[in-house]
N, C-alpha and C positions, 0 to 999 in steps of 0.2 A: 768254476770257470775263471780264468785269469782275468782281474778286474779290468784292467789296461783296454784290453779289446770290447768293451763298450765303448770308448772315446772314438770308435771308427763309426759306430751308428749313426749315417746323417739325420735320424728322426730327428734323436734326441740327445748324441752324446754331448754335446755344450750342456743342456739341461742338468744331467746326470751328474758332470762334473762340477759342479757348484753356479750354475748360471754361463749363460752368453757372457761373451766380453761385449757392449754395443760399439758396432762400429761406426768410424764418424762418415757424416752424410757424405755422398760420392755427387761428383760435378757429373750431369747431365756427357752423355757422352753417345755420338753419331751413329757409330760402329755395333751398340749395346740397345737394349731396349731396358725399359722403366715399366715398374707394377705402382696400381695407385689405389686406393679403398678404404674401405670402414671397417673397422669393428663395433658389432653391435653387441648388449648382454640381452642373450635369451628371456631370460625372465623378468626384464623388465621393459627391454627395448629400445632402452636409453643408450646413447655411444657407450664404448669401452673407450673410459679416456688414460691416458699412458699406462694404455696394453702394450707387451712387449710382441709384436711382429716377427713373425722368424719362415723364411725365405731356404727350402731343404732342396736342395738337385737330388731328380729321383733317382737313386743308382742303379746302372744297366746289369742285367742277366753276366752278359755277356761280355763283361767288362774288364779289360788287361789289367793287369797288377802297376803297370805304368800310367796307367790312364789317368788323366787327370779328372778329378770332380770339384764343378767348379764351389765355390766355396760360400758357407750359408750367410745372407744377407739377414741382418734384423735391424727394427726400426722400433723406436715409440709412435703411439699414434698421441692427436691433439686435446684439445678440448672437445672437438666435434665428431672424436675417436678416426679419425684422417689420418692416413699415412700416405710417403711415398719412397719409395726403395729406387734411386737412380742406377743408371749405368750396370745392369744387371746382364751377365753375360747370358747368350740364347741358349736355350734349352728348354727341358719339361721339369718342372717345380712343384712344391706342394707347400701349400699356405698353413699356419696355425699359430694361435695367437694364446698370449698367457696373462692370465692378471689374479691376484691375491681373491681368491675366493670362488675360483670357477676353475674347471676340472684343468689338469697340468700331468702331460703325458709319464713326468719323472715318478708319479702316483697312481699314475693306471695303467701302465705298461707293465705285466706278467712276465715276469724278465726269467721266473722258472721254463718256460715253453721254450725258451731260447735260449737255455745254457746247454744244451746239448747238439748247438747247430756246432760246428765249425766253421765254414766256410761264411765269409765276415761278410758277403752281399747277398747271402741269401740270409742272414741274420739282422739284417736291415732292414731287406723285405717284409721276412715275418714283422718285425719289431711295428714298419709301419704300417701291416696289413691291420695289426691291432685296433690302430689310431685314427684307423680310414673314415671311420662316422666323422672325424672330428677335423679332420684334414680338407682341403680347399685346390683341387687340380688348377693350373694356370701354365699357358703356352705365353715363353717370351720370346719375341720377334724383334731382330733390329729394325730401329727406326719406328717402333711402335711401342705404345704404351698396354698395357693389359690391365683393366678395369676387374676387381671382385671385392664382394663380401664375405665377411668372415663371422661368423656368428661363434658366441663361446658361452658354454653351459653354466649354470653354477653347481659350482661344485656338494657334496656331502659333506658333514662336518662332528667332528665327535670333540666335547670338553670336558672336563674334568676335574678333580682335584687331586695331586698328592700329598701325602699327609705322612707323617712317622707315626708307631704308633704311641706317643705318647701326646699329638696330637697337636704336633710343631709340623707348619709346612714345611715341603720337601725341596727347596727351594735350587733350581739351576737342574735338576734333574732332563736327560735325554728319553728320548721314545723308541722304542720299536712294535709295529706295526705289520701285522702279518693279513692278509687275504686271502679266504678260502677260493681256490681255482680246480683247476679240473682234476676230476676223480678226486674230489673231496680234498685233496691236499693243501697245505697252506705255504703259500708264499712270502716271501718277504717284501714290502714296500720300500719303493725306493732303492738306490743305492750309494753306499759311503765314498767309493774312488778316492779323491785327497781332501775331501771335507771329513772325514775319520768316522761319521755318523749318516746311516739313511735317512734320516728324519732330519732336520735342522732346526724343527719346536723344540722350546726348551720349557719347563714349567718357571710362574714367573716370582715375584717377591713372596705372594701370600700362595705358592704350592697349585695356583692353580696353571692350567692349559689347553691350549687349544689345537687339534690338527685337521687342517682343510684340504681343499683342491681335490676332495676323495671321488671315484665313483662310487655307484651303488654295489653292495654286495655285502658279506659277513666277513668283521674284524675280531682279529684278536689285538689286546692294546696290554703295554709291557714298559714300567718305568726302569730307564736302567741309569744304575749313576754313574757318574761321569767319570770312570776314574780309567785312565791310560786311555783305549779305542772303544769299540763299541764291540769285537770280539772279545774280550777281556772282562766288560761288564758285568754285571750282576742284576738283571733284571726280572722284577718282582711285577707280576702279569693282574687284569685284572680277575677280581676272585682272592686278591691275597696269596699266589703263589709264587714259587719260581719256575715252577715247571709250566712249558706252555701247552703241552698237550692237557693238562688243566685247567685252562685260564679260562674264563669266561666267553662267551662271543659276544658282539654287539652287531646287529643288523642295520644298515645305511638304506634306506629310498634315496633315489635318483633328486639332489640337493637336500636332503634332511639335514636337520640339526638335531644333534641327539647330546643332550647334557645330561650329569650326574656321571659318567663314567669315572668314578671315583677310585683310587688303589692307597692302599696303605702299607709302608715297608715298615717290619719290623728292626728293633735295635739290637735286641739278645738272640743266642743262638748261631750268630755266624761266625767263621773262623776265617784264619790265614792260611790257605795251602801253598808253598813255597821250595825251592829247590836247584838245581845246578843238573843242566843235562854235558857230560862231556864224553869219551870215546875210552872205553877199557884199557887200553892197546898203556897209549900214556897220558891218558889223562885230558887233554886239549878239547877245548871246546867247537864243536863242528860250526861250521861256517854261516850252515841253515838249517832248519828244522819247525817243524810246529810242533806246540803243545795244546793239546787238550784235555779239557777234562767231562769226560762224559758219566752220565749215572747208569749205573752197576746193572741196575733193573733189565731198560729195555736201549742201553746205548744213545740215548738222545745227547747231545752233544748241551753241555752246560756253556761252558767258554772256550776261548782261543784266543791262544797268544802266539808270537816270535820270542824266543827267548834273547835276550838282550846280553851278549857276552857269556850265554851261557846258563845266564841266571831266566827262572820265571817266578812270578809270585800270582797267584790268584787270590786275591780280597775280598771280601764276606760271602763266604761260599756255607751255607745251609748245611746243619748236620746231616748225614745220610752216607748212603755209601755209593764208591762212584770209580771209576776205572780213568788211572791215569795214562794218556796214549801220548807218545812223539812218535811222530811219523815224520817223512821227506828230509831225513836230519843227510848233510855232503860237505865234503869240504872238495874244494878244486885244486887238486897236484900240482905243482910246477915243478915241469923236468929240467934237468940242464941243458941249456943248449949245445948243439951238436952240429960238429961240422961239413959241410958239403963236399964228396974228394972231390979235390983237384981245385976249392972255392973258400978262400981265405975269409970271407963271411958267415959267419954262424947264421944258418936254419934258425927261422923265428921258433921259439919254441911252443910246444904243443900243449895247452894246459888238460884234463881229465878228471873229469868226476868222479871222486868218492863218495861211493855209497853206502848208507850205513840201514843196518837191519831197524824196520820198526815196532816198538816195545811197548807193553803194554802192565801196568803194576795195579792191582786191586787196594783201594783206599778204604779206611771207613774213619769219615771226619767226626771228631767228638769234641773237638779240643784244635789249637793250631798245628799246625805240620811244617815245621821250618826243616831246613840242612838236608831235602828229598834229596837224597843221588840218585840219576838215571845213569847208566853206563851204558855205551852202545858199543855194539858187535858188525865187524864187516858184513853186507849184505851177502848171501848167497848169489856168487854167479848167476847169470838167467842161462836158464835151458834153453838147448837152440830148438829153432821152432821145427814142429814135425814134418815130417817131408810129407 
């Protein structure tokens, strides 16, 4: 699913994208109504003091493509965990508050269930039906203020060390974080959007780390280093593998803290697979394309990259053998422009997708793999559809 259309989620897409912006306080206003409340922490009882408040319009069924929704208010609360959100325009709302150690929807929101909606208000809905234990209804009235409580859980917690194996921390290393969800499958935590990384834990000076805000359920946990995005990485799971259908699990109670999650990356045995994907025809490199590199076995997809001019490289990729794919590889035509009888103005010209067939080359990594040529072939026409 195209990343971009998460940012339409009023749950959570600020969340997703690396945080709310906070907007600055609004002057009291006639025409609008004001929400005012606490946050309290679950389990202790005590205020949530500068919890971040966030203020979502519930979006309609039934709702035009024009329509305006109005836009998400968030606030800090005080010392006395207090807030108040001014000049809030009328509607029906949903409340949810976030703070460093207690559950945060960007971490427990099942984002697999909802890659196959398309239509972006019913993928809202689902998103926030998810969340609904955690969500807080509130009707705002002009002229009236709306009083509620917000209660926030603490979250689950898993720490760690990384380590190389000669027994130097691993030090700046990124995460990924997968969750067993329905019919046993595993999902991904989080998402990258333009933070380039779903996780934003890093491991710290001495190799160790920590990731929170979790709910309850079975993790897989996977250090990947930091090198280009987090498609492109190379992440060593725990168990000491790269494969994740290998890795370990680690099971979460509803706010556990579960330490020793420990992983170790190896230093020998990885290589450079490297290459130049361009177009049979004359050579030129396509416009767009992915590359991956999946293993041989049962296709599980290892990395992913966008080839950059042409060029990809994959770095410490594990002996074994493994299937090199580009798929989605187009360049866009531009025709000349042509003129309109009888209209001295040239027709804006029409640009056209090239499409190029997707290729797939059997590797077996022993050693590095530099100067890969892929060469690509026009895609076959599509068949017109059956009557």
């Amino acid at each position: 699913m195209a990343r971009w259309r998460w940012l339409w989620i009023p749950a959570c897409f600020c969340l997703f994208a690396g945080g709310c912006d906070k907007h600055p306080a609004k002057k009291p206003d006639a025409t609008k109504g004001a929400v005012t409340g606490v946050v309290i922490c679950a389990d202790t009882g005590k205020p949530a003091r500068f919890a971040t408040v966030n203020l979502l319009a519930v979006p309609k069924k039934d709702a035009k493509a024009d329509d305006q929704t109005p836009a998400m208010e968030n606030t800090l609360t005080d010392l006395d965990g207090r807030f108040k959100l001014e000049a809030v325009d009328p509607g029906q709302y949903l409340a949810l508050a976030t703070m460093e150690g207690y559950l945060d929807p960007e971490r427990g929101i099942d984002l697999a269930r909802l890659s196959a909606i398309q239509d972006e208000t019913e993928m809202s809905l689902k998103a926030l039906d998810q969340w609904k234990a955690h969500l807080v209804e509130v009707t705002v009235t002009r002229h009236r203020t709306a009083e509620l409580t917000i209660q926030i859980e603490r979250g689950a917690e898993i720490n760690g060390l990384v380590t190389y194996d000669d027994g130097s921390p691993a030090i700046g290393m990124h995460f990924l974080l997968l969750r067993k969800a329905e019919k046993s499958e595993w999902s991904g935590v989080g998402l990258a959007l333009f933070k380039g990384w779903s996780i934003d834990s890093k491991s710290d000076g001495h190799g160790h780390y920590s990731l929170t805000n979790l709910p309850e359920g079975e993790y897989k946990v996977c250090a990947s280093m930091p090198v280009e995005n987090e498609g492109a990485a190379p992440a060593i799971c725990l168990g000491d593998t790269f494969r994740r259908k290998d890795a370990k699990i680690t099971k979460l109670a509803a706010g556990e803290t579960v330490n020793g999650v420990d992983i170790v990356i190896p230093l020998s045995g990885l290589h450079t697979v490297s290459g130049t994907v361009s177009v049979l025809a004359d050579g030129h490199t396509p416009a767009h394309a992915k590359v991956r590199l999946l293993y041989a076995d049962d296709r599980e997809e290892a990395r992913e990259l966008s080839p950059n001019d042409g060029e990809f490289t994959f770095e410490y990729v594990p002996e074994g053998k493994y299937i090199l794919q580009v798929t989605g590889a187009e360049d866009m035509e531009q025709p000349n422009a042509v003129r309109n009888a009888g209209n001295s103005d040239p027709a804006p010209p029409k640009s056209k997708a090239v499409l190029y067939a997707d290729k797939e080359i059997p590797l077996t990594v022993e050693n590095d793999l530099d100067d890969l040529l892929v060469s690509l072939t026009p895609a076959p026409p599509a068949q017109p559809a059956a009557p």
